[in-house]
N, C-alpha and C positions, 0 to 999 in steps of 0.2 A: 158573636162571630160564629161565620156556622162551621163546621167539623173538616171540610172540604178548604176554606179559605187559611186553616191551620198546617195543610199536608202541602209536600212537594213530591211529587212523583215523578220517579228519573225510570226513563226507560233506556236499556240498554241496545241498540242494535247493529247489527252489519247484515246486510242486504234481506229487509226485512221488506221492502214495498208489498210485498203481498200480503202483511200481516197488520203495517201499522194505520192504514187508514181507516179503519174498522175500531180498531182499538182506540186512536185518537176521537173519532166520530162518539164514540160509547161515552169516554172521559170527560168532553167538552159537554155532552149534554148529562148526564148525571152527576158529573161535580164538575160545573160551571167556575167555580171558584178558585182550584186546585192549580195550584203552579205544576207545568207539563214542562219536565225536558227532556229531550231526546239527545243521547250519550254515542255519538255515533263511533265505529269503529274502521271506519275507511267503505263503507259500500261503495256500491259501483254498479248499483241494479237501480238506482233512481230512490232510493228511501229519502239520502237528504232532503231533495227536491218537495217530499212531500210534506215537510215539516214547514209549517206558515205562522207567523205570529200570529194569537200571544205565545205559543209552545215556542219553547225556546231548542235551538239547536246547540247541541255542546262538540266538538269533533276532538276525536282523541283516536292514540294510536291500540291497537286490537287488545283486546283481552276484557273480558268484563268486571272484573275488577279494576282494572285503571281505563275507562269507560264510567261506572256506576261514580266511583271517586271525582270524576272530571264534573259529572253533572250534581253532584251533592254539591260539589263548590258554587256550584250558581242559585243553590236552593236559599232561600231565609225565608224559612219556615220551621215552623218547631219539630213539624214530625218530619220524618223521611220514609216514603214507602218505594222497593227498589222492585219493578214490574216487569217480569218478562214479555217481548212482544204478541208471544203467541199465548199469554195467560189474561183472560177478564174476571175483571173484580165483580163479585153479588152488587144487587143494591145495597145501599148501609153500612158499607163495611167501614167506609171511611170514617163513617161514626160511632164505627162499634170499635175501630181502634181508639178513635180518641176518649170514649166515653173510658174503654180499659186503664187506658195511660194517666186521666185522671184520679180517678176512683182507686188507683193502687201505684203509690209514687214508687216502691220496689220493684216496679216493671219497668224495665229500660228497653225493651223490644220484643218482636216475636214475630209472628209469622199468621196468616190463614190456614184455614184448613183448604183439603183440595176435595171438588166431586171426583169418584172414582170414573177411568176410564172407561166406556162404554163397548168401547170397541174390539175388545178380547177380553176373556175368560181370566186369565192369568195375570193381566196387567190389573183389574176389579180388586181382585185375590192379593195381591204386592201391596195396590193403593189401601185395602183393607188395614193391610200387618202395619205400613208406615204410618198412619193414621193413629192406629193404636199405640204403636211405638212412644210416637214425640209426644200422644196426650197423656199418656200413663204412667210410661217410664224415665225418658230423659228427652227433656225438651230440647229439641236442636233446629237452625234454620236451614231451608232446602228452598234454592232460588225461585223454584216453579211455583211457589206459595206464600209470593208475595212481602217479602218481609220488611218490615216496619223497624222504627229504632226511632229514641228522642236524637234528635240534632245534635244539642248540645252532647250528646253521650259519644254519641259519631263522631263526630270533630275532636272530641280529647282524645280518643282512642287512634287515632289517626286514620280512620277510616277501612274500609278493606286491604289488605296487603295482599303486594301484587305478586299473588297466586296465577297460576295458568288453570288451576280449578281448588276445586275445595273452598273456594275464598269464603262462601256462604258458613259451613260450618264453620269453620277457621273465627268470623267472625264473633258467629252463637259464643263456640267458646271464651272468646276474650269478653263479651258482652257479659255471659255468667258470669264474670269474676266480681262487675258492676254491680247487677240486682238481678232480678228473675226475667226469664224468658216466659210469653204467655203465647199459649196458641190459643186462636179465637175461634169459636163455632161458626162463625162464617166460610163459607167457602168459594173458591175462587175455579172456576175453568180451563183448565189447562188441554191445549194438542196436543194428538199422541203423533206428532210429527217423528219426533225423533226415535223412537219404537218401530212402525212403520217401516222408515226406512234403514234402520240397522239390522233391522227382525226384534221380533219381541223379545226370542227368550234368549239372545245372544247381546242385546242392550242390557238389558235386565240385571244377567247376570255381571256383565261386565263391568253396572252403574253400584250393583253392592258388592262386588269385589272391592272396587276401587275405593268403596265408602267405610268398609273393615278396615283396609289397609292404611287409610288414613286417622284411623280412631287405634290403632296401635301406635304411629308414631314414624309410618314408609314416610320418607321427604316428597312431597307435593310434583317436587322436579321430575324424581327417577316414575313418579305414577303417571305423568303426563303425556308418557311415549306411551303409553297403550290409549289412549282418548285418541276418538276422530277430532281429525286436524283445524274443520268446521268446528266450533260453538254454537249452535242453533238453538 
């Protein structure tokens, strides 16, 4: 069985038409094999519409955690990779997840790496220090970097808890309690969409404010009034 026919790839989106045909186009033709769902969250910009069998449509109300959740239930398959619309996977990766999740039954999940951003100085410089962060010192998961998890580990766990953010750590942490988290040397592409349009260094600062404040122990609730209201 090849590595591709083992994974289920849940994408989560709300009004993503400008992002997901490209990204489906990529998927279908590099892992042919791979169960495609799309999690949608109410669009209204034409996304559903573009979603065609065999990708499966899942529709659920907003939040990407009860989104990602909606579409792991229609997954059976062993791995789960949860893919943001606007991030594409390397070639390989899908088999350099499964080769890892073989080869070390203590790994219950993890993540890609990311290429640094191209397109500013400062965001190069961030994606530099996070890079090194989660490979050196404490492996954590960050939605933009693709993260993987066994099925089975998913489902006893109850899956994501429906966070209005953070869900991605939130999860890392309950997953560590399982077995280890691995980040993979592959890496994955992500848009600086959401930098761009918040400003660089006022996103920035805002996304590791918010990401301290939750590694202390601030309730997810009271941090979610400072997040733009959008999820993109």
């Amino acid at each position: 069985m090849s590595p591709a026919a083992r994974v289920g790839i849940i994408i989560p989106t709300l009004d993503e038409a400008g992002q997901l045909p490209s990204l489906l186009a990529e998927l279908r033709r590099d892992a042919p094999e791979a169960q495609l769902v799309v999690a949608d969250g109410g669009s209204a910009d034409g996304t559903k519409e573009l979603v065609k069998s065999p990708v499966l449509l899942v529709e659920s109300p907003p939040g990407r955690a009860l989104q990602m959740n909606a579409g792991a239930a229609r997954c059976d398959r062993e791995v789960l990779v949860f893919l943001h619309a606007d991030t594409r996977l390397p070639s390989g990766a899908l088999g350099e997840i499964c080769e890892r999740l073989d080869h070390d039954p203590d790994v219950v999940g993890g993540m890609l790496g990311k290429e640094p951003f191209g397109s500013h100085r400062v965001l190069a410089w961030a994606d530099a220090v996070v890079d090194g962060y989660v490979r050196r010192v404490c492996p954590v998961l960050l939605g933009d970097r693709a993260i993987f998890v066994r099925t089975a580990v998913f489902r006893d766990l109850g899956g994501f808890r429906p966070l209005r953010l953070m869900e991605d750590p939130d999860l890392g942490r309950r997953l560590a309690r399982r077995g280890r988290l691995a980040v993979l040397p592959a890496r994955v592409r992500t848009s600086d969409r959401r930098f761009v349009r918040g400003g660089v260094i006022r996103t920035l600062a805002l996304m590791t404010s918010l990401y301290c404040l939750f590694l202390v122990g601030v309730p997810t609730g009271a941090l979610a009034r400072f997040y733009p209201p959008s999820r993109e």
